[in-house]
Structures are given as C-alpha cells and as structure tokens.
C-alpha positions in Angstrom: 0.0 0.0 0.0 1.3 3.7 -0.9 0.7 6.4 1.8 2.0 9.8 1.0 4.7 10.7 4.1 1.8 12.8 6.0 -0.4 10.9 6.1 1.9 7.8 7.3 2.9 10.2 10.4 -0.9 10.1 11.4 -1.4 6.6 10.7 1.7 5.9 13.0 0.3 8.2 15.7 -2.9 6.1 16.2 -1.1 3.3 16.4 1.1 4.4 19.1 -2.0 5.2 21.0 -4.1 1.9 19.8 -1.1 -0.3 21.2 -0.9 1.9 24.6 -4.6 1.4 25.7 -5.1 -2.7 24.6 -2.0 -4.6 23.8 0.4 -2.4 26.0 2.9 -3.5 23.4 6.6 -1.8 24.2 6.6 1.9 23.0 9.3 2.7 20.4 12.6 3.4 21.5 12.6 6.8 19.6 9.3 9.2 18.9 9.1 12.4 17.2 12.7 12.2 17.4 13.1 11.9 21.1 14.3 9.1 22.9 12.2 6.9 25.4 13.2 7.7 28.7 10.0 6.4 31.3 7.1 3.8 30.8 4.4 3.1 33.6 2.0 0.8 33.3 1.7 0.4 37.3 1.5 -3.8 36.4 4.4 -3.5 39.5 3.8 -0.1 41.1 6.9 1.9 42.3 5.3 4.1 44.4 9.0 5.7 45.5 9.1 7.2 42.0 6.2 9.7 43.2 6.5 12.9 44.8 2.2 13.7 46.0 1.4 17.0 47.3 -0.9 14.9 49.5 0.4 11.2 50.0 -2.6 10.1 51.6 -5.0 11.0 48.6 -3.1 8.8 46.4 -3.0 4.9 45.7 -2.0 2.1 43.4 -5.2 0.6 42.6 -7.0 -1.7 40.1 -9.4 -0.6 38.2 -11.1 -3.0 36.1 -8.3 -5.3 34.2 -6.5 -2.0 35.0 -3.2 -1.4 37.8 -4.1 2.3 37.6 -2.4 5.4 39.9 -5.7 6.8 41.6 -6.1 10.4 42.8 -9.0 8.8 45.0 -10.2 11.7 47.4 -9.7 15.0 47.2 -6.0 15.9 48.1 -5.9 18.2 51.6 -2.7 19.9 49.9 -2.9 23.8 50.3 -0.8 25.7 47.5 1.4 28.8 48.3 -0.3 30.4 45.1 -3.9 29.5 43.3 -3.1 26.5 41.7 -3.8 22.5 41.8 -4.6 20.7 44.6 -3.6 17.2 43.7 -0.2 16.7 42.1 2.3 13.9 42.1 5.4 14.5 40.2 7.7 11.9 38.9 10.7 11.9 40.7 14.4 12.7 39.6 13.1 13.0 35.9 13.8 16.6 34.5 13.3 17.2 30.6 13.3 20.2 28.4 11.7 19.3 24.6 9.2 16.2 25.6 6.6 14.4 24.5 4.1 12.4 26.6 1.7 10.0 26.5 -1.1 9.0 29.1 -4.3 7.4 29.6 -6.9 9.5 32.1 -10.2 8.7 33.8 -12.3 11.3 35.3 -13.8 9.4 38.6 -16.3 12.5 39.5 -19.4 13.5 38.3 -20.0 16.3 35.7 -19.8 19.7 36.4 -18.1 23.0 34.6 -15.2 22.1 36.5 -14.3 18.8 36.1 -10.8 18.1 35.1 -7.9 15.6 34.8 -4.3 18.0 34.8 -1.2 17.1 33.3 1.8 19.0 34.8 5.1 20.1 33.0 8.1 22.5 33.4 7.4 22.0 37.2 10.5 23.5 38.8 9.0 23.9 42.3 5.5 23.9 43.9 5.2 28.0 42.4 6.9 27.3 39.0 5.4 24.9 36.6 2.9 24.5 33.9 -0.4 22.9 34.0 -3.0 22.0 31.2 -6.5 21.8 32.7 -8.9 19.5 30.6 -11.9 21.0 32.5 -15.4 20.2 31.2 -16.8 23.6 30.0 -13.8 26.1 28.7 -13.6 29.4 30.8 -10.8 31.8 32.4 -9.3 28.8 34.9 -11.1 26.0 32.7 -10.0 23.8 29.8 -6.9 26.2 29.1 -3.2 25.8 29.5 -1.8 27.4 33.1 1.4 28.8 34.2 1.9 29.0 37.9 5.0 31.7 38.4 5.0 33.0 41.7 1.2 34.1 41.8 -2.0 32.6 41.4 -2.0 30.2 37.5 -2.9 32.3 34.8 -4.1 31.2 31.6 -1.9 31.2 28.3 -3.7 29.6 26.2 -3.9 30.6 21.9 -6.3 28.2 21.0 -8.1 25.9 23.2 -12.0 23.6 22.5 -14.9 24.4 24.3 -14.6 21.7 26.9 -12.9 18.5 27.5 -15.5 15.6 26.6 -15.3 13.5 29.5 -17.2 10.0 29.7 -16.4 8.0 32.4 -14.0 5.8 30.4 -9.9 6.5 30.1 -9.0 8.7 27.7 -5.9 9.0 25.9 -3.7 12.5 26.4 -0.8 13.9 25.0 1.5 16.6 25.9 4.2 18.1 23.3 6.6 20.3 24.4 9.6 22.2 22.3 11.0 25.1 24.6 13.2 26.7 21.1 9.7 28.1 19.9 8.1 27.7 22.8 5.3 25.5 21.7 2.8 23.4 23.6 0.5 21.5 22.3 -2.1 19.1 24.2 -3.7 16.5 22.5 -7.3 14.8 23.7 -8.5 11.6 22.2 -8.0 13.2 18.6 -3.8 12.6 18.3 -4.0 14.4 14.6 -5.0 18.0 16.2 -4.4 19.4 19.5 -6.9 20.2 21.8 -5.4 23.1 23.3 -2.2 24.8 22.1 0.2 27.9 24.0 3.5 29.5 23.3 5.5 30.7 26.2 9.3 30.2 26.8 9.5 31.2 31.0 10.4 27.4 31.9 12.4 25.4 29.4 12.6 22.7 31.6 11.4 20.7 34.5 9.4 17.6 35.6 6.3 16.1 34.7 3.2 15.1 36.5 -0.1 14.1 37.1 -3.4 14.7 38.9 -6.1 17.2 39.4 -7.5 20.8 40.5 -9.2 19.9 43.4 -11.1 16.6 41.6 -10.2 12.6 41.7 -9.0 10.4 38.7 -7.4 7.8 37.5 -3.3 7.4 35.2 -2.5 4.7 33.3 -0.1 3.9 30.7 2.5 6.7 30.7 5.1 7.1 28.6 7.7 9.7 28.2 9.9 10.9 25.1 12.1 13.5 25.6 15.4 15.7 26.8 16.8 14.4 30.2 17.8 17.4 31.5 20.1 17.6 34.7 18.5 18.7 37.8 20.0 21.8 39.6 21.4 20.6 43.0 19.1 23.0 44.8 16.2 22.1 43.2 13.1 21.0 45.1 11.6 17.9 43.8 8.9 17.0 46.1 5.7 18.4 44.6 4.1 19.4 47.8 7.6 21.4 49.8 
C-alpha cells in the first residue's frame, strides 16, 4: 500500500495510541525524534518514584483489568499560590523538549469544573505549567496554566470548548519544544491538538499528574524527551 509521508505520520500516531490502551505493546525506543526515557503501566507499582502533594489522597489501585495510579479523594494539599490541589510528580526525571503520552479517567461527576491536569516544566511547587482539561472552557477552565510565583494564569492561543469527558480512560498527550516555545495538548484526537500555547519562561522541568481539586485515575505513561540535569538546589517533592 502507498501512503503519502503525511499521512503515514498520522497513521503511525494512532497506532502508538491503539497499542498503549489494549495490547500495551513496548513503546518505540525513539518518537518524534526523542528518545524513550520512562514507561508506567503500574502492572508492579513503584510508588517511591512519586513525589504527591498529598500522599494520603493517592494509591496504586485496580481498576477494572487495570493497575491504575488513583487520585482517590480530594488531596488536603494547600498551594502557596492559586493553583492545583492534587499533584504527584515523577521523581528525579527533569526534561526540556518532551513528549508524553497517558491514559486518564475522570472518577467525578460532571460539572463545569471537572478536570484531569497534566503537569510540565514543574520546577517547584510556584513554577510549573499545568494543562486543565476541564469540562466547560472558561478563564481557569479547559486552558493551558502557568503557575509563576502568583496565582495560575491562563496562556492559552487556542483551546476547544470543553474537554468531553465520559467515564471511560482517555488517551492524552503533551508536546513540548522550549526553542519556539510550543505546547501542544492532545485529547483523544492525536492528529489536532486540543489546546495549544507558546510561552518560553520554563524550558525545563518535571512532569506530572493529577487534578485541581477533583479525583481520577493514570494509566499507561510514557515519556519521550530531553533528560535534563536537575540543579542541586532544586526541590523535587511536589508538595515542599
């Protein structure tokens, strides 16, 4: 079968994703040009690879014929500056240009608020980024967030009206490339982002997962990308 070069990329994108959700087949060493650097699938949990704001609001679980990381009560974690509530960021894993790839379930009922976050750039618990797939799109909802030493602020350039959450897993992606600036984040659709941002204040940091001030469930991550080596004064745990 021909298949012109473009259309090949999208073709291979869907697979990527396909293989992630049912035959957890081994990611490619190399994506978009980056290297593979973390896979999760929380089969055998590693629970010291996780830095929670709120330790007790998190748990390896199973959830269906899923071994899921569960944000399963609302996290007691007071930030310094508006921001989320429930984060756990993967330990001693710093990256500037990345791209990843996760599976997210929304374990609350609907309202305009409810959201799944994926965090990025995170340098310590006042500098990161942060995009929000909340339910209905508004100033603090469905949008891509910086946190900078004051209350998150939205940077989005284009964004959907809301985040179409069912009570399934849904597969996410994050693209990063700190040169231009660029984020895109992807929402079931892998062949057009759901939000996109450009905004070069953090060109590198860790990643993570969890929510506003909602519960949810993380499967299947993996990460492409940069390693990037981590300032000896950095703080890594999410929540000091």
């Amino acid at each position: 079968m021909n298949v012109k070069p473009g259309v090949a990329l999208i073709v291979g994108v869907l697979s990527l994703g396909a293989a992630a959700k049912e035959n957890r087949e081994p990611p490619p060493r190399q994506f978009m040009g980056l290297p593979l650097l973390f896979v999760e699938e929380f089969e055998k949990p590693s629970p010291e690879r996780w830095a929670p704001t709120d330790p007790s609001a998190w748990s390896f679980i199973r959830d269906g014929n899923r071994s899921v990381y569960a944000l399963f009560k609302r996290s007691d974690y007071k930030p310094k500056v508006r921001s989320p509530e429930g984060i756990s960021v993967l330990k001693d894993v710093a990256v500037s240009d990345f791209v990843l790839d996760l599976w997210l379930r929304s374990t609350v009922k609907d309202c305009p608020h409810r959201d799944m976050c994926v965090f990025f750039g995170y340098q310590d618990p006042t500098h990161f980024y942060y995009v929000h797939f909340g339910l209905r799109a508004d100033a603090a909802s469905n949008t891509i967030h910086i946190v900078n030493a004051k209350p998150r602020a939205s940077i989005a350039r284009t964004r959907t009206k809301g985040t179409p959450w069912t009570e399934g897993y849904h597969h996410v992606r994050i693209v990063r490339k700190v040169e231009s600036g660029t984020i895109e984040a992807y929402f079931d659709d892998m062949t057009r982002p759901a939000m996109t941002a450009v905004d070069k204040t953090f060109r590198w940091g860790g990643v993570g997962v969890g929510s506003f001030d909602d519960t949810g469930n993380v499967d299947c991550i993996r990460l492409w990308g940069k390693r990037v080596r981590l300032p000896a004064a950095t703080t890594r745990s999410a929540g000091r």
